[in-house]
N, C-alpha and C positions, 0 to 999 in steps of 0.2 A: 431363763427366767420364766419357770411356769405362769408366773402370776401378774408378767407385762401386759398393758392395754394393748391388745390388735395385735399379740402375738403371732397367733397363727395365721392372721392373714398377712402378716407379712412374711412369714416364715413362706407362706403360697406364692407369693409374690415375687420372693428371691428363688423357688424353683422353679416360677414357671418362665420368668426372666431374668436370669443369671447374668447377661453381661449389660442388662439394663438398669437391679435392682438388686441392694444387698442390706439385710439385713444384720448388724452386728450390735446384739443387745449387750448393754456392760451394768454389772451390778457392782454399786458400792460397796457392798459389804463384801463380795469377794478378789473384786478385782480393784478397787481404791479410785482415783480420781481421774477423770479425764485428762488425756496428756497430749500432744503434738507425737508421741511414739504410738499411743493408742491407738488414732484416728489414722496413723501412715500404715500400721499394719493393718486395719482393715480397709483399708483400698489399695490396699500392696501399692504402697509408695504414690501411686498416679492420681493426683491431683483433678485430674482436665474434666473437661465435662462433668463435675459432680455437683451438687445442691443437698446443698443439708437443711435439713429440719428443726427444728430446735423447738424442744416441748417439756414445760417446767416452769417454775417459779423465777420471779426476776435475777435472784441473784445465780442463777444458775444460767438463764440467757446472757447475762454479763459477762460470768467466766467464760464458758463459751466461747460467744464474740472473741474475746482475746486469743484465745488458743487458734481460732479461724482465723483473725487477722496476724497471729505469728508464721502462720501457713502462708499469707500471703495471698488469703479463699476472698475473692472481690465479693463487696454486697448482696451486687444483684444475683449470688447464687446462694443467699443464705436467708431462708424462709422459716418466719419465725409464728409461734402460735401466742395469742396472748391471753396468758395463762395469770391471773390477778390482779392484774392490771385494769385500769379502765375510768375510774372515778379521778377526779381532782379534786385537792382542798380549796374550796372559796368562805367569802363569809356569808355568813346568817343574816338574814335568808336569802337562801340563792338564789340567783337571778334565774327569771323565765324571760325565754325571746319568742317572736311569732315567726313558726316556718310556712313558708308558700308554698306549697310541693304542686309541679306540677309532673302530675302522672300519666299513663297512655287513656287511664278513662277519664281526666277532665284536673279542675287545677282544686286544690284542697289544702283548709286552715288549720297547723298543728299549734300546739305550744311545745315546747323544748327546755329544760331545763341544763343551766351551762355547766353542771358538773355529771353530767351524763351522756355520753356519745351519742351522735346524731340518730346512728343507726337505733340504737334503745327509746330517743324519742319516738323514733318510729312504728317500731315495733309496739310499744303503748298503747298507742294509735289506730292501732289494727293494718297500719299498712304493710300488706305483704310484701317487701322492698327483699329483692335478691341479699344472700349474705353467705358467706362459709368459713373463711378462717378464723374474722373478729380481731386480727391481728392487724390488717394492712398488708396483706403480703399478697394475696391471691389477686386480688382483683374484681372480684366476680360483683361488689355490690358497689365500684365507682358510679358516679353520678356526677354531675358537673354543677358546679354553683353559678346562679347565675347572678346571684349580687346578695352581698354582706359578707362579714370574715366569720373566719374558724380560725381554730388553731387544734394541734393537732402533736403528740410526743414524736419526735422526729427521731429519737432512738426503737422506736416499733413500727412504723409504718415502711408500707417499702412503695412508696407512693414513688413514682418517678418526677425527676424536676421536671420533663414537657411537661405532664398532668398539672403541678403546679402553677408553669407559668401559663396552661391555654385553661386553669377553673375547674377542673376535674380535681375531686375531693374523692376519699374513704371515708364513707356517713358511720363504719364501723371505728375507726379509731377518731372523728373528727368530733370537736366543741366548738359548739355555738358562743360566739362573744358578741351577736349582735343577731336582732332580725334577716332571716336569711328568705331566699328565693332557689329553691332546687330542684331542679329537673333530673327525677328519679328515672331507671328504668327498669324495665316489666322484669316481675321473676318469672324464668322458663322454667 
């Protein structure tokens, strides 16, 4: 597929690490639909240690999932990008809530609006808050809530249940349903 996104650096990526890293591009139009024989020939059959990716439109993260959970592929090794997602339907006019952030340089007043992810409040904002997948899956821009709810698509985030029960949120996949108080931390 000359004309995949980040071809070539993955195609560099499976030569320079071959038994860590493999690239197996499939195009629809010539090879047809994802299958459970697809995915087993390009990882010659072995399952173990692997993590998939999954980058696409919703209905194509859904098939997917399926084909991964007929595999028997546990969650936590399947990292997802989120690819249109993001907004919710509320009514008119949509609720605004007041965020407390407290940051490493001092504690600061945002507003939020509930049909927009935490993190995009932010970013609004001008606050430089760590971020990279936008899905829920990496990590990199948790933050711990220290008081009000969210809620948050629990079919996209890969938010772990300790994070849940000890207040650690994803400001990228999370909505504000109330005034909240969060203690962001520095992007490196």
């Amino acid at each position: 597929l000359p004309d995949a996104a980040f071809a070539d650096d993955f195609r560099h990526l499976a030569s320079e690490y071959p038994e860590g890293f493999r690239f197996f591009p499939i195009s629809m139009e010539s090879e047809g639909i994802i299958t459970v024989d697809t995915i087993k020939r390009a990882l010659k059959n072995s399952f173990e240690d692997v993590s998939f990716f999954i980058c696409g439109p919703p209905a194509l993260h859904d098939y997917i999932l399926g084909v991964l959970e007929s595999c028997s592929v546990r969650r936590k090794f399947i990292r997802r990008e989120n690819f249109g997602r993001g907004s919710r339907d509320l009514p008119d006019p949509v609720p605004r809530y007041n965020l407390t952030l407290q940051l490493p340089a001092g504690e600061r007043q945002i507003s939020a609006r509930s049909d927009e992810t935490i993190l995009t409040a932010l970013e609004r904002a001008g606050v430089n808050a760590p971020s990279s997948c936008r899905g829920g899956d990496c990590g990199f821009c948790r933050s711990r809530l220290v008081s009000g709810d969210i809620t948050f698509d629990s079919t996209l985030t890969g938010v772990r249940l300790a994070d849940r029960k000890f207040g650690w949120i994803h400001p990228c996949v999370s909505y504000p349903e109330g005034d909240l108080v969060i203690k962001v931390p520095e992007n490196p």
